[in-house]
N, C-alpha and C positions, 0 to 999 in steps of 0.2 A: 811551090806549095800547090798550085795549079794541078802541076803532072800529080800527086800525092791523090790529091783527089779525085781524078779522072781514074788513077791507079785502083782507087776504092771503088768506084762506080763501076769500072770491068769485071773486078772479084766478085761484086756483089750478082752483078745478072751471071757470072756463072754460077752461083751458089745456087739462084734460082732455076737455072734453067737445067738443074742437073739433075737427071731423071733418077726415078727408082730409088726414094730417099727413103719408102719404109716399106718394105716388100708384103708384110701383113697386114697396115694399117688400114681399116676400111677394104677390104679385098672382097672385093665381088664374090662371093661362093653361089653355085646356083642352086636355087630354091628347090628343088628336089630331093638337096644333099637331108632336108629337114622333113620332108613331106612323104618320099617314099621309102619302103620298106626295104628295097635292097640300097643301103647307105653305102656299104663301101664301091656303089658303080662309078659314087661320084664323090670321092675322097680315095688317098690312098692309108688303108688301112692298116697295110703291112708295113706304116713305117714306125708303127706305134707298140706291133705284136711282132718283130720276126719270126722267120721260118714261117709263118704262115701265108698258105696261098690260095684259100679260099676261104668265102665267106658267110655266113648264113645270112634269113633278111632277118631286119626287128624280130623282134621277140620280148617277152615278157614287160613289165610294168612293173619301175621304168624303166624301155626299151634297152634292149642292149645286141648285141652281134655276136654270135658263134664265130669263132675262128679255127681254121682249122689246117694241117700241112698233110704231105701224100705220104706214106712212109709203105713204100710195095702197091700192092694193091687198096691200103685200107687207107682210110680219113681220121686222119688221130684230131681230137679235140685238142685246141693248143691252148686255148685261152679264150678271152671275149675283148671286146673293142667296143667304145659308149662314147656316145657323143653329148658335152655335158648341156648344152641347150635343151636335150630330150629331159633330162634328169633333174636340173635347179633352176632358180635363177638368179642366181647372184649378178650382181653389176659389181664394175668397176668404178676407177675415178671418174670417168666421164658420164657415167650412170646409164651405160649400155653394156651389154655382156659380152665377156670375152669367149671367144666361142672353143673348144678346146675340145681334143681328140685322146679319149687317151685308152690305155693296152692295161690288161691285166693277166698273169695267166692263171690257169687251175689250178696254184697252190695260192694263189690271193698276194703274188708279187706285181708290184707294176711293171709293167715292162717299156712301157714309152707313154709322151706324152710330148704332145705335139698344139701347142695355139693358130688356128686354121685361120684366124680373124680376132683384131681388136679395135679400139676405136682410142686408146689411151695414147691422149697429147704427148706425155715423158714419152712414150716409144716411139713417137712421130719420129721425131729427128733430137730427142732428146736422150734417150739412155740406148744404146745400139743392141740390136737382134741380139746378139751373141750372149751377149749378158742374160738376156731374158729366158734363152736357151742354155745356160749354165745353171740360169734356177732352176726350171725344169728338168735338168737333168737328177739334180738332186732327189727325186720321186723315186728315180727306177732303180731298182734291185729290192724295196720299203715293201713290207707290209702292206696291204690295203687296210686292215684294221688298226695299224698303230694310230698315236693321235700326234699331229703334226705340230707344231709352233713354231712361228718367224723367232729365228734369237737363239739365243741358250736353252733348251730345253728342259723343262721341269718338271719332277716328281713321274719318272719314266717315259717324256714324251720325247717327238725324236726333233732336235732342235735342229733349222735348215735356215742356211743364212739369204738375208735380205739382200734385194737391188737397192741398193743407197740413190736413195732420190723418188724411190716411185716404192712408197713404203704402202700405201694404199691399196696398188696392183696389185702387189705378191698377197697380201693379206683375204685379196679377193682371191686368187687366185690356187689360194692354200685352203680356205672355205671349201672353194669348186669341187679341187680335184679328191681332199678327202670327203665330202658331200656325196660326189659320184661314184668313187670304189667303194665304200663301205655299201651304199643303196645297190650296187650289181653284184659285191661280193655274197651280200643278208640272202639276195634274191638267189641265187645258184648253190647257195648251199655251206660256201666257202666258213660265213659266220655266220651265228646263230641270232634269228631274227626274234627283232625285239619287237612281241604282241603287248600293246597296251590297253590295260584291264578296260573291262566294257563300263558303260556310265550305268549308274544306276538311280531312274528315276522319281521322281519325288510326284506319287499320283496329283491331279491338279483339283484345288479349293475353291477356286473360281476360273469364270474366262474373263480375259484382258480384253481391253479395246485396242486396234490396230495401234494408235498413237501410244500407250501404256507400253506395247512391246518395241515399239521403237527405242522407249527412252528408255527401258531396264537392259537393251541391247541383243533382245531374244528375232528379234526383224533387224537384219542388215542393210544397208546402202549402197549400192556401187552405179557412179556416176561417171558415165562417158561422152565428153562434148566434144563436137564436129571439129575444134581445134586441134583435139587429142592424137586425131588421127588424122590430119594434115586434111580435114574437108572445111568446103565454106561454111561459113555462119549461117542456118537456115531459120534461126528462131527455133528450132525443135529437137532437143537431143539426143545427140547419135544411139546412146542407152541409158535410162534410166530404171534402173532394176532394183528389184527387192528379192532378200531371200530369206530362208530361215529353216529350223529343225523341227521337224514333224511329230516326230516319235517323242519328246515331251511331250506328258497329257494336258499339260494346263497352253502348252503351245499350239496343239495338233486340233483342237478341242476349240478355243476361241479363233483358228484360222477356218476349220473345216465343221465348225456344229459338231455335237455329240454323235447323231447317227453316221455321217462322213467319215468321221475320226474313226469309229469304231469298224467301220468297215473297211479302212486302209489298215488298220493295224490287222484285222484279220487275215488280210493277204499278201500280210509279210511275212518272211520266214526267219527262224533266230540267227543274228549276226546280220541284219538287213535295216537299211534305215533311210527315212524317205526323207526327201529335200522339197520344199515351193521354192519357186522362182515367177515372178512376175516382173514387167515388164511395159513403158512404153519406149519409145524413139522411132527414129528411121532405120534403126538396124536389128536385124530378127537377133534372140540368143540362141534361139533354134539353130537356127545358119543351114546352110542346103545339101550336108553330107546325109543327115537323116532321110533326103528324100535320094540319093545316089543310092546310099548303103546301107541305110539304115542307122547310121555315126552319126550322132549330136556332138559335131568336131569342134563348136565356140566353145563350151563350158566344160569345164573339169572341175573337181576338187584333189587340193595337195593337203597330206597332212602328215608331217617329218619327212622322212624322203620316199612315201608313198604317193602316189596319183591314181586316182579315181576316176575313169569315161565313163560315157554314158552313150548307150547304143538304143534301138527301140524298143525292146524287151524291158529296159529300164525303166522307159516314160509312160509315166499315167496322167489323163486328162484331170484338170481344175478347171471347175467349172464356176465357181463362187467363193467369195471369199465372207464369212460370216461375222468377221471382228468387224464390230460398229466400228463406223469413221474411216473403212478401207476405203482408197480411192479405186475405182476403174480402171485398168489395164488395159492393152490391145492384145496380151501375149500373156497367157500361163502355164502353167505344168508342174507337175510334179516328176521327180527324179528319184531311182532307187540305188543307191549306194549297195552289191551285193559283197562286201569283202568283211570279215570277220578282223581286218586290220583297223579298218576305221572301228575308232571311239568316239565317243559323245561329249565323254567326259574331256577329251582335251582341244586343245584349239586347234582350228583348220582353215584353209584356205581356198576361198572360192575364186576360179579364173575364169575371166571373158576373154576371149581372145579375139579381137578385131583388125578388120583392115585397117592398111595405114600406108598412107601414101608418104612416099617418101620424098621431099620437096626438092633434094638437092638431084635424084639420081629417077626419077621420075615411077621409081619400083613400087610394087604394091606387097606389104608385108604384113604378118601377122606380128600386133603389138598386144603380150597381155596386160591386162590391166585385174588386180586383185584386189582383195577386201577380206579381212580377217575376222573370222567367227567362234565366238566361246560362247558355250550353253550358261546362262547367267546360274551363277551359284544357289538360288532357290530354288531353283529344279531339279537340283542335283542331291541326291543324299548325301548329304557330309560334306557339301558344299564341293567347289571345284578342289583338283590334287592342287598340290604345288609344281610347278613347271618352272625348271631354270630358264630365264628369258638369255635369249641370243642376244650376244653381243655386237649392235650394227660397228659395222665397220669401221667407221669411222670414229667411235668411242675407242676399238683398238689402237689404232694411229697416235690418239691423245695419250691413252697408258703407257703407249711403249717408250716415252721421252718424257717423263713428269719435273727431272732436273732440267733438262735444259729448256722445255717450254718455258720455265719461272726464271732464268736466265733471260729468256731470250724476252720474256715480261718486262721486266728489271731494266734490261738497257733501251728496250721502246719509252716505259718509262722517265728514265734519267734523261732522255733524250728533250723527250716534250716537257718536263719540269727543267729543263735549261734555258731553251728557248722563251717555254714563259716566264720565263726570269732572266731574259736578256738583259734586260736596260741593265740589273747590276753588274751584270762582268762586263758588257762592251765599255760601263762608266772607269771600270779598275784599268782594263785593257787601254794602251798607248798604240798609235800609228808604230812608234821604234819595238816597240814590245808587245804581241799580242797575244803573249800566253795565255791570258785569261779565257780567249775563246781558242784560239788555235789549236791548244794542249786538248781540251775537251772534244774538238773537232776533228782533231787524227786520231783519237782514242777509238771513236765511234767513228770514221773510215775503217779502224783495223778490226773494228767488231764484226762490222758486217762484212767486210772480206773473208777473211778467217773464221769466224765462227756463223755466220748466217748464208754466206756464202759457200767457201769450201767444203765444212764439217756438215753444215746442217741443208746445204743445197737449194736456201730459201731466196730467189729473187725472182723479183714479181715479173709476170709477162704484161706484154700484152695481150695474148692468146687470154689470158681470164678476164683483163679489161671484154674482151671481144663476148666471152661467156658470160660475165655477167650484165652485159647489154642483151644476153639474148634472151637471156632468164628474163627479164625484166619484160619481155611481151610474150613470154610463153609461162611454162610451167615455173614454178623456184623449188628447187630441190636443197634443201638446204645440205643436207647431209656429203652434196658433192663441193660445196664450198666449207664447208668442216673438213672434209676428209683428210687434209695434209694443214695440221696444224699451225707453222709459221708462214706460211702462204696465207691463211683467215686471217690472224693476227697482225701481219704485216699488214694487209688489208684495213684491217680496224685500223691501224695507227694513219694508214693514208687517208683515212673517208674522215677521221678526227683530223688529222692536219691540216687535211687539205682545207677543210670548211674553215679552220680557223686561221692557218697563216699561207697556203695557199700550197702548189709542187715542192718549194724550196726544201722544206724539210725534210721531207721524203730523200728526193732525186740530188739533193749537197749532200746529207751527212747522214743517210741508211740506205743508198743505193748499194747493194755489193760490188758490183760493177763501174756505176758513174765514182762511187770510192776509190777504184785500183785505178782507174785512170787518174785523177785527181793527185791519187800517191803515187802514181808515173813521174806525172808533170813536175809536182815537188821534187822527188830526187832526181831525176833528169835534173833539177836548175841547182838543187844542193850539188850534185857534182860535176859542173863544170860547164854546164851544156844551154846555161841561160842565155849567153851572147847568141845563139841559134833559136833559140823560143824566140816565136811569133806570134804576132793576133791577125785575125784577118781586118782587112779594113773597113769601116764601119757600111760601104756600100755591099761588100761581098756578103758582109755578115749578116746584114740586111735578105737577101736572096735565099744564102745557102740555108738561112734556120726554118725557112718557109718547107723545105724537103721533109721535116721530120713530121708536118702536118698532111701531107701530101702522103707520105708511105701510110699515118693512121688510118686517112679517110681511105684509102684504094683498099689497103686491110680489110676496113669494114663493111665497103662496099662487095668486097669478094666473100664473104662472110656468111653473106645474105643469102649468095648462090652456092655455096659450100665450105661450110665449116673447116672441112679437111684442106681443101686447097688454102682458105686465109692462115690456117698453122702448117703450112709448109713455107709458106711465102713470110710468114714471120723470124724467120731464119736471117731477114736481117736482122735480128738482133743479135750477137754473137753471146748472148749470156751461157746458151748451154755448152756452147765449145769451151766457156772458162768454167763453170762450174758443175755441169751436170756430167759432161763426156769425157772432158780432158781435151787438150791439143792436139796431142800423140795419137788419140782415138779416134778421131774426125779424118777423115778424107782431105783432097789438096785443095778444092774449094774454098772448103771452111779454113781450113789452116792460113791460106794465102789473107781470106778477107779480115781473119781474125789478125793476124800478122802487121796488117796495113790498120789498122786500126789503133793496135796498141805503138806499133812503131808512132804511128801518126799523132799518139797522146803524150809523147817522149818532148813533141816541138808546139804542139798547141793545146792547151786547155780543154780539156772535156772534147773533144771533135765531135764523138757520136753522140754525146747527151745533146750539144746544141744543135744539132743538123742531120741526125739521121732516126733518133730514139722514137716509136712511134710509142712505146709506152711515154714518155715524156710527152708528146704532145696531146694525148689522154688526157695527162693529167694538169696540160697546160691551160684546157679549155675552161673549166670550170673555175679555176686559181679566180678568175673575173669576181666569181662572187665570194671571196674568201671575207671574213668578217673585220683582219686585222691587217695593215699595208705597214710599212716599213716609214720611219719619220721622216719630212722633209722642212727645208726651211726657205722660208722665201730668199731668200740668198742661193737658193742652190739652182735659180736660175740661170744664173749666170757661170756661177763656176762649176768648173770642170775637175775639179779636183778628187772626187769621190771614182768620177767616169774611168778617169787613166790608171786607178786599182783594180777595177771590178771586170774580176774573171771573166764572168759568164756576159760582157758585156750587153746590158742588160739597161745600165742608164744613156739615156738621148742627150742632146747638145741642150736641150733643155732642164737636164736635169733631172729629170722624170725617171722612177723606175720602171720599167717593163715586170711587173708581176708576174706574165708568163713566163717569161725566159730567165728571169733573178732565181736563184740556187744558195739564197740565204747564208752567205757567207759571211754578210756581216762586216766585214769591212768598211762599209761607209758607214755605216752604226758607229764603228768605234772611228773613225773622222769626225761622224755628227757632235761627239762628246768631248772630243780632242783640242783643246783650248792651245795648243801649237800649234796642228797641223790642220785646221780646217778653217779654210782663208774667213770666213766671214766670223768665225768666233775669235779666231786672232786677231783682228781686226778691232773688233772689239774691248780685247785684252787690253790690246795696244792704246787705244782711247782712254780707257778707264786709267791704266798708269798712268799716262801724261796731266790726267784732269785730277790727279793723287786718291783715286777713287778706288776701295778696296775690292773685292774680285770676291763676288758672291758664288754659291754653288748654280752649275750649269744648270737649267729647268729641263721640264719635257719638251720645251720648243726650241733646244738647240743655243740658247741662248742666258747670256748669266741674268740672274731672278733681278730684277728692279729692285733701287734699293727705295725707299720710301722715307723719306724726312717725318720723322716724329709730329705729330699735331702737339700743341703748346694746348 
């Protein structure tokens, strides 16, 4: 048993120590490749356009790359090449953007498409390159303006199949790329760009006071604290800014007094439309290109897949602000939008783009941060249009499984109304017969093998334990713990359980995993192989279950200094080699340690749930304060009888159960009730008969009810 384990402990440091586990994951790109105008110096561009061998720099808005091949003496135009960071910003699961390369030629086919950098945990060491690049393949030969859809595609869209397990990913990543070719195909001419009609506004009745446009939403908010961007706490915020639309009269008018107003509107030209921006903190919004180059490089506006700079020909001094109750500012200005694309009339997007230190890799990056702007409908003739609202991402995820999410409802459900309504099946259930619970208990191992497991790829990491501790002193993004459905839900059931009956329920009978092992062990002993099953002995046991708390804290201690490394190092847990990759798909590392694992479950109960799961020892810490413990009886001091059944050996010579390490099987439950087989109720039995005393129902203390002599 020994050698078994040391056999595990070998495969596992190779597992770890095996480099080069996700070739794009987190990939250092350098900071140029985003910043300067010849892109393809520092990517290879022609792996996205063949034929082509030269490359123009940026150009247009939003940016894009000429490509071009030598044909004799002449430069034939081949296509263009965009990199979608310049273009969107979609996030993925992990709620950082995938950064993506992709080719189109002059007839508005794609022609490649390439992910440069991602930060998505499932690709860490969970669903393999190849895959990822079989999705992406599916783009090229497409239309740039067809309309894409993960799935079946409907009512003429071109339907492209998903990576099972990272439904999130692709769905971001299908936003991305048609987001991108449609915004450089409209630009070049490819398709015909869609101008939205200009606003038309509603003269103004009165002027507002600065607080009056705040709450009708005509003054925006956009708030950046020194957290944000990984600086110390100063007491004073990195940005606090305000902005708003000028060119409304009853806005332009209570910001800038009647004479102001009418002087800014005079020296604007039709199709033009001036922005405020004010401003205090430690960080300018101006930022120090304006003084290089004359580029006001922090702030932009995005509106559809339009963006809007701001150079110095743009900016005009503010000097005062006339709305009673403005605060004072260190910083203002006005900005002039000169594009006939931008409208008034629809909502738009203001961006700050700040530094931002990056804690794990010591880098200094641009992080935007946005804030969403509609001209409030009284200012608008005919009020605002209608605007189909974008569907976030993560509401797609939910639509694309509505049968199985309410399935997978259903048996969380039946689960936890089982439980709490133990006492009546472990009372039916016998020591010789334990269908009442057992039958229920392999039903729901096979649920979650098979269907939450295999089918639906839902088992929970550690790796989100680890995220959702880090949410918890940073930012909370909800929408990145929505995003994969039975991952949240699974979630809710453990944050319900656990408060009320503690790991067991979870980690005994909805683990996908700690289930297959479990239904190992079982047919391992159903056929033939019990005289071979072992338990460790209670000193070893003692020892080795200490490791799975040991691998949590080192997890989270590595965490702290990068993300990336603690989800590579979480790789002991073999879950994704059973359900997200396959065996056959994994490498000999994983294959070996996964092999010694499940072999290892054939001869001992649960092996990695008691002594390696650092998700179980998560979830083992807080079980301390669960609300509800399992029954005992002052008899069970002494006897050992419940002890020499109980799997997850988990009761002490005392009797006692270990709530951390108990996996709710229930078994001593139905001894507790067991008027045969639980020495001190037999005991009992047995008195009662001889003193010709009849044998009342068992109570809630283990013990038959007192009978009580009639008062006369």
């Amino acid at each position: 048993m020994r050698a078994l384990f040391r056999l595990m402990l070998f495969t596992l440091l190779c597992l770890l120590a095996r480099p080069g586990m996700a070739s794009i994951y987190e990939q250092e790109l350098p900071a140029e490749l985003f910043s300067q105008p010849e892109m393809c110096k520092w990517t290879d561009c022609g792996a996205v356009l063949p034929g082509a061998t030269a490359f123009s720099a940026r150009k247009g808005n939003p940016p894009y790359v000429e490509a071009y091949s030598q044909q004799g003496s002449q430069r034939v135009l081949r296509g263009y090449v965009f990199l979608s960071t310049d273009i969107v910003d979609t996030m993925g699961y992990s709620g950082k953007p995938i950064v993506t390369l992709i080719g189109m030629d002059t007839k508005g086919t794609i022609t490649g498409v390439r992910v440069l950098k991602h930060s998505e945990p499932i690709l860490l060491v969970g669903i393999p390159e190849n895959k990822l690049l079989a999705f992406l393949q599916q783009y090229v030969g497409k239309f740039a303006g067809s309309r894409f859809e993960i799935g079946k595609g409907n009512d003429g869209a071109t339907g492209l199949d998903a990576i099972s397990g990272a439904t999130v990913t692709v769905i971001a990543e299908n936003q991305l790329i048609s987001r991108c070719a449609v915004a450089v195909a409209s630009q070049v001419g490819i398709l015909k760009e869609t101008i939205l009609p200009q606003a038309k506004l509603q003269p103004a009745t009165r002027q507002y006071s600065w607080q009056a446009l705040m709450d009708m939403g005509a003054i925006q908010h956009l708030t950046v604290k020194p957290s944000d961007v990984g600086a110390p706490d100063s007491g004073a915020p990195y940005l606090d800014l305000y902005y708003g639309y000028l060119n409304a009269p009853a806005i332009g008018k209570s910001i800038l007094g009647e004479y102001d107003y009418a002087q800014l509107m005079s020296g604007l030209k039709p199709g033009e439309h001036a922005l405020f921006v004010v401003a205090n903190g430690t960080e300018s919004f101006k930022g120090s290109g304006f003084v290089r180059g004359g580029i006001y490089d922090r702030i932009q506006v995005k509106q559809g897949i339009n963006a809007f700079t701001f150079k110095d020909s743009d900016y005009l001094n503010l000097y005062t602000l006339q709305a009673a109750g403005a605060p004072s500012f260190n910083e203002t200005g006005i900005f002039v939008v000169k594009s006939r694309k931008f409208s008034a009339a629809y909502p738009w997007q203001f961006d700050f783009l700040g530094h931002k230190l990056d804690k794990e890799t010591g880098a200094k990056t641009f992080s935007v941060f946005s804030s969403t702007y509609w001209l409030p409908g009284d200012f608008l003739a005919g009020g605002r249009p209608y605007v189909p609202e974008e569907v976030p991402t993560w509401i797609k995820a939910w639509q694309t499984k509505p049968l199985a999410i309410s399935l997978f409802g259903l048996w969380a459900l039946a689960v936890m109304l089982f439980h709490a309504l133990r006492d009546r099946w472990v009372r039916k259930a016998k020591r010789a017969d334990k269908r009442w619970v057992s039958w229920p208990k392999t039903a729901s191992w096979l649920i979650a093998i098979g269907f939450a497991g295999w089918l639906e790829m839902a088992q929970p990491s550690v790796t989100q334990v680890l995220t959702l501790i880090h949410a918890l002193f940073g930012d909370w993004h909800w929408n990145l713990f929505l995003s994969d459905p039975f991952i949240f839900m699974f979630w809710i059931v453990i944050a319900v359980t656990l408060l009320l009956w503690g790991r067991g329920l979870f980690c005994g009978w909805m683990c996908p995993f700690g289930s297959l092992t479990e239904l190992i062990y079982k047919l391992g002993g159903a056929l033939g192989l019990k005289k071979w099953q072992r338990r460790l002995p209670a000193r070893w046991h003692g020892r080795l279950r200490l490791i799975k708390y040991l691998a949590f804290f080192v997890l989270l201690a590595v965490s702290v200094f990068s993300m990336p490394w603690a989800e590579k190092l979480a790789e002991i847990e073999p879950f994704k080699t059973t359900f997200l990759v396959g065996v056959l798909h994994r490498s000999w590392p994983f294959v070996l340690f996964w092999t010694v694992i499940i072999g290892l479950s054939i001869f001992v109960e649960r092996p990695f749930c008691k002594y390696l799961c650092p998700m179980g020892a998560a979830l083992a810490l807080p079980t301390r304060f669960r609300l509800f413990a399992l029954r005992r009886k002052p008899g069970c001091t002494t006897c050992h009888a419940c002890a020499v059944g109980c799997g997850s050996l988990a009761i002490d010579e005392q009797g006692r159960i270990d709530q951390m390490e108990c996996l709710l099987c229930l078994d001593c439950m139905v001894m507790y009730y067991d008027e045969h087989s639980c020495p001190p109720l037999a005991q009992e039995r047995k008195r009662r008969g001889k003193a010709g005393l009849p044998l009342t129902p068992v109570g809630k203390d283990g013990h038959y009810i007192p009978i009580k002599p009639l008062q006369e």
